[in-house]
C-alpha positions as CSV (number, residue, x, y, z in Angstrom):
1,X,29.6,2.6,-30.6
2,X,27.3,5.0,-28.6
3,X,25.0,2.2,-28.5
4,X,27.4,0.1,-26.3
5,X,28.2,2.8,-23.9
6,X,24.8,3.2,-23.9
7,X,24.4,-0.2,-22.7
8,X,26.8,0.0,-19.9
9,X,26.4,2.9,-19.0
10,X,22.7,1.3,-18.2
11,X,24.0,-2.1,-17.0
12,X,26.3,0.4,-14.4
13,X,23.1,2.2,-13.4
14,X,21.2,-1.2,-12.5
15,X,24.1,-2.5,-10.6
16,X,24.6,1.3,-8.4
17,X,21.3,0.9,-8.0
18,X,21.4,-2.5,-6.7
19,X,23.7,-2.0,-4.4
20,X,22.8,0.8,-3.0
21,X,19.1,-1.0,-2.1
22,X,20.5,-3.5,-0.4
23,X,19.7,-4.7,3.1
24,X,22.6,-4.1,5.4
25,X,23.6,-6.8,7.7
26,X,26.5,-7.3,9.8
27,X,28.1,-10.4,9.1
28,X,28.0,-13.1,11.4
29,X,31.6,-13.5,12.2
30,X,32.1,-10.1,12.8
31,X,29.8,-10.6,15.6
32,X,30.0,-13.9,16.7
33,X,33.7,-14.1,16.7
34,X,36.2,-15.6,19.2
35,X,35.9,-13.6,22.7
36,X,32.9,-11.4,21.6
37,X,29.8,-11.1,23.8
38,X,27.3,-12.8,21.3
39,X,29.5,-15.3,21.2
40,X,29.6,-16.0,24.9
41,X,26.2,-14.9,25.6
42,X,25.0,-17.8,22.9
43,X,27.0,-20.6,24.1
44,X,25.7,-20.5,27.5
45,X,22.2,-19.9,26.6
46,X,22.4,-22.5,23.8
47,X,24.7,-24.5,26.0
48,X,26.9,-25.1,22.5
49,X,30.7,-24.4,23.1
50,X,32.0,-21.4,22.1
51,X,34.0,-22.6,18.7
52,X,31.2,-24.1,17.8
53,X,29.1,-20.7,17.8
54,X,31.8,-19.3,15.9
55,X,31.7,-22.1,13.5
56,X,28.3,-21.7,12.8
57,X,27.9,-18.3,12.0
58,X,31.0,-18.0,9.3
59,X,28.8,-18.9,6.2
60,X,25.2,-17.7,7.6
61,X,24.2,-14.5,5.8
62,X,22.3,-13.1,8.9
63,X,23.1,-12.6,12.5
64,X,20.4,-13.9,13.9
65,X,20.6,-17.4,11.8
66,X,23.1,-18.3,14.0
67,X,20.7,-18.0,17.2
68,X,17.9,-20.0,15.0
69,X,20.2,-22.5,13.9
70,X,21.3,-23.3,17.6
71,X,17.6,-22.8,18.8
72,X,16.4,-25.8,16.3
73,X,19.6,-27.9,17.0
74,X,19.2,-27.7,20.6
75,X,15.1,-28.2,20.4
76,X,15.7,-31.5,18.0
77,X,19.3,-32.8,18.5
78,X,20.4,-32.2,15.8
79,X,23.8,-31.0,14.6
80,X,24.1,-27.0,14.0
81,X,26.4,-28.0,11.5
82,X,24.1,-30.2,9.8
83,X,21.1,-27.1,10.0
84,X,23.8,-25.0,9.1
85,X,24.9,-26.6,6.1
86,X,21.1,-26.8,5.0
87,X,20.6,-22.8,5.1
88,X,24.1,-21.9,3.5
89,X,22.6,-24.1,0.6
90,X,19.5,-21.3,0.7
91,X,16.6,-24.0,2.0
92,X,14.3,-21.9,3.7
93,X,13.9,-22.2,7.4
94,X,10.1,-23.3,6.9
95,X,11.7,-26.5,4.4
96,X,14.5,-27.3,7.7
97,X,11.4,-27.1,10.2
98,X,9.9,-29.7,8.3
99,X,13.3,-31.8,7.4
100,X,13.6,-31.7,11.0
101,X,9.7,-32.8,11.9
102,X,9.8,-29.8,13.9
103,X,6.8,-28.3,14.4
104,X,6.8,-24.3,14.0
105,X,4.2,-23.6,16.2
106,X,7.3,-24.1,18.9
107,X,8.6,-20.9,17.6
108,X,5.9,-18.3,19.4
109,X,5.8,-16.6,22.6
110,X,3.1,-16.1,24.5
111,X,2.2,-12.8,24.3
112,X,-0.9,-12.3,26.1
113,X,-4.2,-10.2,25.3
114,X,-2.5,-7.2,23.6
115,X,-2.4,-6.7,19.6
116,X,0.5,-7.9,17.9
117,X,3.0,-5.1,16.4
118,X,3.1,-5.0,12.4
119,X,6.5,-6.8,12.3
120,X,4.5,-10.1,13.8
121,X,1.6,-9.8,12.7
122,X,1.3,-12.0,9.4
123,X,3.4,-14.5,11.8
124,X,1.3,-15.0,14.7
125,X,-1.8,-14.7,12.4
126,X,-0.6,-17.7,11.4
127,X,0.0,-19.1,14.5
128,X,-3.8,-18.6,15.3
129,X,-4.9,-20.0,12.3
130,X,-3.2,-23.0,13.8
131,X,-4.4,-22.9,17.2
132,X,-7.8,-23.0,15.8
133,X,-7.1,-25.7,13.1
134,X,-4.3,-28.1,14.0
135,X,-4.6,-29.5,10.1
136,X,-3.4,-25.8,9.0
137,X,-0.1,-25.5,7.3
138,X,1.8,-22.6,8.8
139,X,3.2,-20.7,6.6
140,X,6.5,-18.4,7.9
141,X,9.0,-16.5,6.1
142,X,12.6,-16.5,6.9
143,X,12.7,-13.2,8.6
144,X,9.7,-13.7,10.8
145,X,11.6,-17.1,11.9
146,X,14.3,-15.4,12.9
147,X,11.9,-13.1,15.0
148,X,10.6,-15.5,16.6
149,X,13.5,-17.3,17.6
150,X,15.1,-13.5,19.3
151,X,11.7,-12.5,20.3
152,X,12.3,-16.2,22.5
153,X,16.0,-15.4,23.3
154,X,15.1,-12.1,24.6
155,X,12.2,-13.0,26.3
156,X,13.9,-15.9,28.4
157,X,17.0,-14.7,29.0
158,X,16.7,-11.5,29.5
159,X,13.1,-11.6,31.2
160,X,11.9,-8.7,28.9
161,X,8.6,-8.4,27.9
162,X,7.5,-9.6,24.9
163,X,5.4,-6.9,23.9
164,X,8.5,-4.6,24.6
165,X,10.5,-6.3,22.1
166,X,8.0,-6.5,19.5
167,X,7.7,-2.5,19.6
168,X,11.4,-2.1,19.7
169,X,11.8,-5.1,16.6
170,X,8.8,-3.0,14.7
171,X,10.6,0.6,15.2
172,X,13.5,-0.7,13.6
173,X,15.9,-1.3,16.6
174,X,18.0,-4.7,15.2
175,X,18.2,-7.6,17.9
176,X,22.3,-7.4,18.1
177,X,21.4,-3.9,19.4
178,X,18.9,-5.2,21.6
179,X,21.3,-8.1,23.2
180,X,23.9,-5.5,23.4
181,X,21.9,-2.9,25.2
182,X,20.5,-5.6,27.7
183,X,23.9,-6.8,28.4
184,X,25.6,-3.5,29.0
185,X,22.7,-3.0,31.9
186,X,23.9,-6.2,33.7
């Protein structure tokens, strides 16, 4: 008997643990819901109607899937729901890139002759890699895709820097904070 309370009593640890080691997000539709700014501010950028935006982002796990989900639909024609449907099944953005014969070079921003922040770095080191052999594989995770594809948002719609954004994105500031701050200024 003491062995089995002993046992969940462990099992209860692992799981408190667990949890409370989790990455928080906000969900998607909590954001991207009918009449909220992201919502609004991502159909006209992605020009996608607005339903559709808050179609997409009910099953993503991340925020900012949503963006790269439109981002790739827009860049190939293809459907969101068709990209979406792909990462709610867990595919990895790198495995849609190439589904989609998209090249993930497309992804980076020019950022001109200044070093990269630590949250980009393994990313555009990549990138280079590339420029230097066209042959190389590029290899990106998930988060640094979805960097990418902000770091672009922000850059050309809001006209911030790109080195700006990197700092903020590398101190920890999330992008729905970032979109929100920039919109509140307009």
């Amino acid at each position: 008997m003491k062995k089995q309370k002993f046992v969940i009593l462990l099992i209860l640890f692992a799981l408190l643990t667990t949890v409370s080691f989790a990455q928080h997000t906000d969900k998607p539709w909590k954001i991207y819901g009918v009449d909220k700014p992201m919502t609004k501010l991502m159909s006209r950028y992605y020009k996608t109607p607005e339903i559709k935006v808050v179609s997409v982002g009910q099953n993503m796990h991340y925020t900012d899937d949503v963006s790269v989900c439109l981002y790739l639909a827009q860049a190939t024609g293809t459907n969101p729901f068709k990209i979406r449907d792909w990462r709610v099944k867990a595919i990895s953005w790198m495995d849609i890139m190439a589904k989609l014969k998209f090249n993930s070079a497309r992804l980076f921003t020019q950022v001109g002759g200044y070093s990269v922040p630590a949250t980009y770095r393994h990313a555009y080191r990549e990138y280079y890699k590339w420029r230097s052999n066209k042959k190389y594989q590029m290899t990106l995770y998930d988060k640094e895709v979805r960097n990418l594809v902000q770091l672009k948002f922000m850059v050309g719609r809001f006209k911030v820097s790109p080195k700006k954004v990197m700092l903020m994105r590398s101190g920890g500031k999330n992008f729905t904070e970032m979109i929100m701050s920039e919109l509140k200024k307009k």
